[in-house]
C-alpha positions, -999 to 999 in steps of 0.1 A, spaced: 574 -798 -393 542 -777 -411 547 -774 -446 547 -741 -460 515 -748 -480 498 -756 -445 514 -720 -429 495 -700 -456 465 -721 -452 464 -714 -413 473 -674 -424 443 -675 -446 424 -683 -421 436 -665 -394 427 -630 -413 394 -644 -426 384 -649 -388 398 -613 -384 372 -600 -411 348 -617 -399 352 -600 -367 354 -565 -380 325 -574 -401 303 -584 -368 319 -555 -346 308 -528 -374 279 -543 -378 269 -548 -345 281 -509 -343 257 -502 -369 228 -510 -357 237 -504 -317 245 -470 -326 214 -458 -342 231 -453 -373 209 -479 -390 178 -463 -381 192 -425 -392 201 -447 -427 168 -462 -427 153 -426 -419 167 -408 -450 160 -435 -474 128 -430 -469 130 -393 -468 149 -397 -500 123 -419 -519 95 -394 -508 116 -366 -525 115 -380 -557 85 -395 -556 69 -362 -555 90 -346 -582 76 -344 -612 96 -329 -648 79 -291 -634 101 -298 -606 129 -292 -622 115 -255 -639 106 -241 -610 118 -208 -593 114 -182 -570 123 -145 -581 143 -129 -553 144 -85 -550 168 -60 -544 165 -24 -530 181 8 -529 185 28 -491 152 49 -502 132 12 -508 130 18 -548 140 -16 -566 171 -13 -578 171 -51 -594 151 -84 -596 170 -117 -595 155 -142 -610 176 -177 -628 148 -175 -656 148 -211 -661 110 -207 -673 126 -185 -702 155 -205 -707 148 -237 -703 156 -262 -734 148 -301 -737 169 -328 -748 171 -327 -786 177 -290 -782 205 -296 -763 234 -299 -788 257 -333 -787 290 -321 -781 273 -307 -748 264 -337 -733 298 -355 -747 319 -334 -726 296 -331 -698 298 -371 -698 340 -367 -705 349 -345 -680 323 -355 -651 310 -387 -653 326 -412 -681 303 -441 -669 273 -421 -668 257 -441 -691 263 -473 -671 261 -468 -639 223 -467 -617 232 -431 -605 263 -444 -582 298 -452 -594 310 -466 -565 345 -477 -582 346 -437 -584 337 -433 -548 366 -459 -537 394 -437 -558 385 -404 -544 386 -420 -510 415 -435 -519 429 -405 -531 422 -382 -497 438 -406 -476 469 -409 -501 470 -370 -501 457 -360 -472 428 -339 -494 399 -344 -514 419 -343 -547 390 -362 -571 351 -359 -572 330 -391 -565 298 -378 -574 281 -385 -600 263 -364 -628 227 -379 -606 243 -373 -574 251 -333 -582 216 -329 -597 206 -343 -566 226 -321 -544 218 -288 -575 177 -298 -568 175 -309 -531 199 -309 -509 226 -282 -496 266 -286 -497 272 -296 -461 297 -323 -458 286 -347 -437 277 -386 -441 242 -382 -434 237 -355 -467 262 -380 -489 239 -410 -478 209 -391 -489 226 -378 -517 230 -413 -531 196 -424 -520 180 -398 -538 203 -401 -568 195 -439 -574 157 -430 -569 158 -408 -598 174 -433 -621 143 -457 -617 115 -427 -620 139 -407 -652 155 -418 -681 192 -407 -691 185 -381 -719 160 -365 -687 186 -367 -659 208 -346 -686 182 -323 -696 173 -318 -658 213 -314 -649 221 -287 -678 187 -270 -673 200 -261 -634 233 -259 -631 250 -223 -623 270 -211 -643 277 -182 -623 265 -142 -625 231 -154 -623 231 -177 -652 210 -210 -647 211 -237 -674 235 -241 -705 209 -217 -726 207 -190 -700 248 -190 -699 248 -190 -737 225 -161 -740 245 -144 -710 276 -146 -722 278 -149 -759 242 -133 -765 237 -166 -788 214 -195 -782 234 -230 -770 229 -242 -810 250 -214 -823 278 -221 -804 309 -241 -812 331 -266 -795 355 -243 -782 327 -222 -767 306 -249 -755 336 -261 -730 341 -232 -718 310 -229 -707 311 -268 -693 339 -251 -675 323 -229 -649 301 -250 -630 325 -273 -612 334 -242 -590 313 -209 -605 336 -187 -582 369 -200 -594 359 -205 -630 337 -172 -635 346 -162 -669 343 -125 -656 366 -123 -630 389 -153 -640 387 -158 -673 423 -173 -677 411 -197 -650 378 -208 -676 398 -214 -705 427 -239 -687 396 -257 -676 378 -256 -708 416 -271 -725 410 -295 -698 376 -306 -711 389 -305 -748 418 -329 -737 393 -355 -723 369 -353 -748 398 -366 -771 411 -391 -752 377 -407 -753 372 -400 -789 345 -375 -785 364 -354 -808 394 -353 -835 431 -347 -829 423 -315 -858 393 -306 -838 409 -307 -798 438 -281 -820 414 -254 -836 391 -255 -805 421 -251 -780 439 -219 -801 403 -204 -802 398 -169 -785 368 -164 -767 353 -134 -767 327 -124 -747 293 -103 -751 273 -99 -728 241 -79 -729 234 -43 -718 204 -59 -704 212 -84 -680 230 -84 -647 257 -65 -647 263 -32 -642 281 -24 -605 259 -17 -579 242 -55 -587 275 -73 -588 284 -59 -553 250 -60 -540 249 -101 -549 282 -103 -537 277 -88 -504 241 -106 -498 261 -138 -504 288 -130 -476 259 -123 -452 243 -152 -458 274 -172 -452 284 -149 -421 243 -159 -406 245 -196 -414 280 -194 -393 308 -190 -416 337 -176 -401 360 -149 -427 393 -153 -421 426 -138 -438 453 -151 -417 466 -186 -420 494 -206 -397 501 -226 -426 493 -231 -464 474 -266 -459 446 -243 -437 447 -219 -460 438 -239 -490 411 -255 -465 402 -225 -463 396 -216 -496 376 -244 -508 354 -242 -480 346 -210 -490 343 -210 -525 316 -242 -519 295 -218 -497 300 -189 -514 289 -210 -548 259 -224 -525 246 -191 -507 254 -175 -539 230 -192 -560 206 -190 -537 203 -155 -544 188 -163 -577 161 -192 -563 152 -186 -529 129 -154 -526 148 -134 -505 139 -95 -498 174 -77 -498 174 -42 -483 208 -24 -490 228 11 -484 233 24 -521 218 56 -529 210 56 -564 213 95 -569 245 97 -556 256 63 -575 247 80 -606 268 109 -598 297 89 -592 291 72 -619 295 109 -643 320 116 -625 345 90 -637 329 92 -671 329 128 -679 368 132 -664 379 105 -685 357 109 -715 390 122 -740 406 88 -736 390 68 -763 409 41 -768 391 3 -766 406 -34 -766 397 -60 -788 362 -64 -769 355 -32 -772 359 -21 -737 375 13 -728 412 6 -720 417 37 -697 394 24 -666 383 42 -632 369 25 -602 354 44 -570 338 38 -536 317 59 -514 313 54 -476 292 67 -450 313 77 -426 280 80 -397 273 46 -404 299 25 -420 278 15 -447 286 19 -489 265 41 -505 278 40 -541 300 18 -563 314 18 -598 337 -7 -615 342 11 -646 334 33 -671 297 30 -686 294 18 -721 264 20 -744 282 -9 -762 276 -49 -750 301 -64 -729 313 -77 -700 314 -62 -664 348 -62 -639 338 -49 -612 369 -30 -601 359 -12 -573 361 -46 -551 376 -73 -581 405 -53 -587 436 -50 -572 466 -27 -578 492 -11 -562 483 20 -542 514 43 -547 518 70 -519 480 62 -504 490 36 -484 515 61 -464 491 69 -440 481 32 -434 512 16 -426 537 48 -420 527 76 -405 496 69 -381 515 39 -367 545 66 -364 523 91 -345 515 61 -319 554 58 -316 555 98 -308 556 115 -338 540 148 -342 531 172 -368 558 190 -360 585 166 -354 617 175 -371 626 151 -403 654 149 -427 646 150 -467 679 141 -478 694 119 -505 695 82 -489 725 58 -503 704 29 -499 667 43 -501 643 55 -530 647 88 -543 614 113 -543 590 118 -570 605 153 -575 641 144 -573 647 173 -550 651 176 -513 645 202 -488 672 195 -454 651 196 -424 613 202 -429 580 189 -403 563 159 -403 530 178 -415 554 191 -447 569 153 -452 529 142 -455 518 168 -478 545 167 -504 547 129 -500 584 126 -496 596 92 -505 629 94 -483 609 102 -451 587 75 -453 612 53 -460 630 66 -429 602 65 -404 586 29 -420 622 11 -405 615 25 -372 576 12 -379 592 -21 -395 566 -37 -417 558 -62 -391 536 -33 -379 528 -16 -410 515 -46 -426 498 -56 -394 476 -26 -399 462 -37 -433 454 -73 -421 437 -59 -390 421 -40 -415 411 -69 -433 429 -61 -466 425 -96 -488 458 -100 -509 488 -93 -486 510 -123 -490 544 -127 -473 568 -106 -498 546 -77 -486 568 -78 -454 598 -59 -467 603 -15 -473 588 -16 -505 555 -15 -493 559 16 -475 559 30 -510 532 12 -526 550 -20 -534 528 -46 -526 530 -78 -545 491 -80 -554 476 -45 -543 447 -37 -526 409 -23 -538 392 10 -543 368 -7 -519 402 -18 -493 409 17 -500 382 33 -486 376 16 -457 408 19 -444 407 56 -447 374 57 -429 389 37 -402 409 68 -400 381 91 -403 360 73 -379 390 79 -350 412 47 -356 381 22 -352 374 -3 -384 339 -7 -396 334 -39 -422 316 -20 -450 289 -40 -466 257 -24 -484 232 -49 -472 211 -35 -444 184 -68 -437 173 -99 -459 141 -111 -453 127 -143 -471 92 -136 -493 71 -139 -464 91 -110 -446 109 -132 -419 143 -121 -414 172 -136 -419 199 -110 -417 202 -77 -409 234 -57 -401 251 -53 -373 279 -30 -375 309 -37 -351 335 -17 -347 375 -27 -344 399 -7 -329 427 -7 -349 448 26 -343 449 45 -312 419 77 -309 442 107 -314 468 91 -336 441 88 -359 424 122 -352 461 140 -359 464 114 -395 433 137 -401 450 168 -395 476 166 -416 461 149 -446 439 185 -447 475 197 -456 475 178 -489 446 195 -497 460 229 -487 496 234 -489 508 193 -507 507 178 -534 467 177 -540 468 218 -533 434 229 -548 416 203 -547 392 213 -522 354 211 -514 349 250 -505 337 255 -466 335 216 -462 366 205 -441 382 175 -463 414 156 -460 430 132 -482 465 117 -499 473 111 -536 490 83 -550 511 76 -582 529 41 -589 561 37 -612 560 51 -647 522 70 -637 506 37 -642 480 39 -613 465 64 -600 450 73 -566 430 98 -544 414 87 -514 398 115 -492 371 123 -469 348 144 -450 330 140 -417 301 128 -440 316 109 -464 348 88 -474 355 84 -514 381 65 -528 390 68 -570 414 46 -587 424 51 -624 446 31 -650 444 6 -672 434 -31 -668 464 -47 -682 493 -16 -656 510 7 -684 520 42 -686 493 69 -688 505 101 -701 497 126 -671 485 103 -648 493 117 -612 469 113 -580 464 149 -581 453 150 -618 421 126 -631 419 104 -595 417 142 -577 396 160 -599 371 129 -602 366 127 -566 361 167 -560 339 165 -588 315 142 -571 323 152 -534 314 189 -543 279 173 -558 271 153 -529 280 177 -502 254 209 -513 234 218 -489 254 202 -464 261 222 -431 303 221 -431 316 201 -400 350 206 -389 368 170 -383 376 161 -343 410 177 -331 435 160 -314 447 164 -279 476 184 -281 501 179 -246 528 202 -243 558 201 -222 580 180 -209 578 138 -213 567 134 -179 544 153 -182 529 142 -213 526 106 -194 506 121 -162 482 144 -161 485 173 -137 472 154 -105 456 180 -80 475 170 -51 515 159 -60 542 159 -41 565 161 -82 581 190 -92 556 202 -111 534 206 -81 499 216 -75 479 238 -104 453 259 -91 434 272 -117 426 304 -99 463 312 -90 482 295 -123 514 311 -109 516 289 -76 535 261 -69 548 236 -45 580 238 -62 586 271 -68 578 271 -105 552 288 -123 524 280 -147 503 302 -170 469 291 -188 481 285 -227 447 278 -240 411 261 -233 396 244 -260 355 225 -258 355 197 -284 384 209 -302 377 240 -307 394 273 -282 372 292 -262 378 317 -240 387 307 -204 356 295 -185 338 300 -210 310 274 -220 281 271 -242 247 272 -222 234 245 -242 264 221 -236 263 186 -228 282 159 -220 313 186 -218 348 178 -221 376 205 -213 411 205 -226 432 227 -208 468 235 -224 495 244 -196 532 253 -193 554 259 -171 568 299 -174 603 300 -175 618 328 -154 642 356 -169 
């Protein structure tokens, strides 16, 4: 009988032979495959990279350019590592400790790979199923930063650690740090620890203290995420984070991880540098269409929240990639905004609002204003503001497209009443205003029996929306916004609420006014972007703009949405507000306790959309939609539109009479009740009864019968019949 000792012996063996043999298959694999000759291929390419680098290398940039719709340069991008760019024993200690805690503990040991790091973030995605822990290297991400683009396959990580080993035999330590914090983004443009610091704080990186110096460490693992303008709660978790390592590897004092970790941060950033509105959107919109170009596909509907957070991060990595680009690569970027009427938009906001005073402890107005102005004959954005102008430093939200709040009675026509014309509503349907049990009550508190459609629209009645959005359901109603592409509906948005304004996040001036010009533009969706073409230095192109167009509600629902928004304007709850001869149409909107504010309104040139509250939703005293959101928009609608020519908006098709017949036309020849119209004899029929010519309207607008222009074109005739009942 074997002894147990000679069993494990034979087991031993056994699974040595077996790795033996998985050892000759993969390698046998590896070289039969051509794998070994793509290997060999970029380690040489890898060598020959850093072979010809030299320290310049590492300074060097190309300055990329930016123009308004009339080709006047509206801003220059450039990282300005040649201004900002700071050697070793400039950069201060605590820098490089918790660049080394948080990123790379063995930096100092390692030849440019820690490959016991490599084995626990591979260990790690297969445990949970995603890539929860960084392998890299502080070498490797220079490498990637300096020479190399974020696509995740194994031939760019092979390279990747070629050329990362490479520069540990040609540089020292204290240079691959200097080289790393010289290039990193720190997003808005910022390139480099010093750049950051004078972007941020307005200090040089040697003022600063520990507290600040993490948070800055903070931003470059994901630039989008951690951008200490638009997610500054976000920055400082992160920067605890770094403050937490740096004491566990006794970088720093118990005393010293307290007062740095209850340290405010306060921002101030330079008048000077990027960031008023039109840049922030401009770089923002340049990066999407460099993503959308290289074949990056925008989504905002997920089956599940595992593709959704794939999602995400794949995303933010090429929106962090494409995004930096902006700043090094040279490109030529052509865009929409007019910088006339951006400036009038602009004094708009800030003359209207100019009596509210009041600033936070950064010195930044409290009462804010966002707005959005779209061409409605192309599509495009012409102007953008995120705020009130300030002659004082500080930081720039852009609110216009950063911001999201909740729209009040604006998103009616979205989700309740256009959809409800689809279903068969009219302007003139019959609706009951009355007190519901279970329902919301209206603004006013008063009701008014049986009134129109048209009248429910223009004094925004609460109850009737409420009414018609169960018939809608907000299966539909929602539906419209994602079709629409609106970015922050999550799954509580699905309830009656919303047909009131109660969405969970809210939605954008910039959401805002491109779902009205959907409506506008006869129920088709048009992506607004401001970038027109990018071409690199040499003029090549590599973008240019392509507007599609998505049909999203049905051509005379929208055209009668238009209708009766010029109610609001005329007889509802925005009666006043009006642009003189121009034709306008619009709808207020006022959240709980008048803490948003909204009008959103357009012309047959132009859609503008005006948000006003405060950052941080509290009650403004006299906030309506008809009050400083209405007043701001006619103010700048009224400037933009002299010397326009006044153009009526497209009329809908207006069917009278019975059901059936407002599913058929009149055929010619019918053996139906209705019989046979003959438009020289309107009395005859097959069936006995008689018509009569009501009206006959060219391009929506009545004419007298037969009569058309000489100079027509391409004509289309509505004629309006009904049957005339007999005495």
């Amino acid at each position: 009988m074997m002894k147990a000792r000679d069993k494990k012996l034979l087991r031993l063996i056994k699974f040595q032979i077996v790795l033996l043999l998985m050892l000759v298959a993969g390698v046998t694999y590896y070289y039969a495959s051509g794998i070994a000759g793509q290997v060999s291929d970029l380690r040489a390419e890898a060598t020959n990279i850093v072979r010809k680098s030299t320290v310049n290398t590492f300074r060097q940039i190309e300055t990329s350019e930016v123009y308004d719709v009339d080709g006047q340069t509206i801003s220059v991008l450039k990282g300005e590592k040649d201004v900002y760019y700071i050697t070793y024993d400039q950069i201060p200690q605590v820098a490089v400790d918790a660049l080394v805690s948080i990123e790379d503990k063995k930096f100092f040991k390692h030849n440019g790979i820690d490959y016991k790091g490599i084995a626990r973030a591979v260990v790690s995605t297969i445990r949970d199923k995603e890539i929860t822990q960084g392998g890299s290297t502080i070498t490797q991400q220079l490498a990637r930063t300096m020479f190399l683009s974020n696509e995740k396959t194994w031939q760019r990580k092979i390279e990747e650690i070629y050329i990362a080993t490479e520069l540990e035999k040609k540089y020292s330590k204290n240079q691959i740090l200097e080289f790393y914090l010289n290039n990193v983004y720190f997003a808005n443009g910022y390139y480099g620890i010093q750049a950051a610091a004078k972007g941020y704080f307005s200090k040089d990186v040697s003022e600063l203290d520990t507290s600040e110096i993490c948070y800055l460490l903070a931003i470059p693992n994901s630039p989008t995420y951690y951008d200490p303008v638009v997610n500054p709660q976000n920055t400082i978790d992160r920067r605890n984070l770094i403050l937490q390592a740096m004491k566990k590897d006794g970088k720093i004092s118990e005393s010293t991880y307290q007062e740095a970790v209850e340290e405010k941060i306060y921002l101030s950033r330079s008048d000077n540098l990027k960031n008023n509105y039109v840049e922030t959107y401009v770089y923002y919109c340049a990066t999407q269409a460099l993503m959308e170009v290289n074949g990056f596909e925008f989504k905002n509907e997920f089956e599940s929240e595992e593709e959704q957070a794939a999602y995400e991060a794949e995303y933010d990595d090429l929106y962090n990639q494409y995004n930096r680009s902006l700043f090094t690569a040279g490109y030529r970027i052509y865009t929409s905004i007019d910088l006339e009427m951006q400036e009038q938009l602009q004094s708009s906001i800030d003359t209207n609002l100019e009596e509210f005073t009041d600033v936070n402890d950064e010195g930044i107005y409290e009462l804010q204003s966002a707005g959005v102005c779209i061409d409605n004959a192309t599509g495009m954005t012409t102007a953008i503001v995120g705020g009130r102008s300030q002659d004082i430093s500080g930081y720039t939200l852009n609110r216009a497209f950063q911001s999201f709040r909740q729209p009040g009675s604006a998103i009616k026509p979205l989700i309740v009443y256009t959809p409800a014309i689809e279903m068969g509503y009219t302007p003139d349907t019959k609706v009951m205003d009355v007190k519901l049990e279970d329902g919301p009550e209206n603004a006013t508190g008063t009701y008014s029996g049986e009134i129109t459609l048209r009248e429910a629209v223009a004094a925004s009645k609460n109850v009737v929306a409420w009414q018609i959005y169960s018939e809608v359901t907000p299966e539909v109603g929602i539906g419209r916004l994602k079709d629409m592409g609106f970015s922050h509906i999550v799954d509580d948005d699905y309830g009656m609420a919303a047909c009131l304004g109660g969405l969970t996040i809210g939605v954008s001036p910039l959401e805002m006014a491109k779902a009205y010009g959907t409506i506008c533009n006869d129920g088709y969706l048009r992506e607004p972007t401001c970038v027109l073409k990018i071409t690199d230095s040499k003029g090549n192109v590599l973008y240019e703009a392509e507007q599609e167009e998505t049909q999203v509600y049905e051509e005379n629902a929208a055209r009668t949405m238009t209708d009766m928004l010029q109610s609001v304007l005329t007889d509802g709850t925005a009666r006043g507000i009006n642009l003189g001869d121009m034709p306008a149409a619009g709808k207020t909107g006022t959240t709980n306790s008048n803490r948003d504010g909204w009008f959103v309104g357009y012309t047959k040139y132009y859609t503008t959309s005006i948000w006003v509250g405060y950052d941080q939703p509290k009650k403004v005293p006299g906030l309506t939609g008809a009050s400083y959101p209405a007043k701001i928009w006619q103010e700048y609608m009224l400037a933009i539109h002299e010397g326009l020519v006044p153009a009526e908006f497209k009329k809908p098709i207006e069917i009278i009479g019975t059901e059936e017949q407002q599913d058929e036309p009149v055929p010619e020849e019918s053996e139906e009740p209705y019989g046979v119209f003959d438009e020289e004899n309107p009395g005859a029929g097959d069936a006995g009864e008689s018509y009569e010519v009501i009206t006959q309207t060219f391009d929506g607008t009545q004419i007298p019968e037969g009569a058309i222009p000489d100079n027509a074109t391409d004509v289309q005739i509505t004629t309006t019949i009904e049957p005339v009942v007999e005495e």
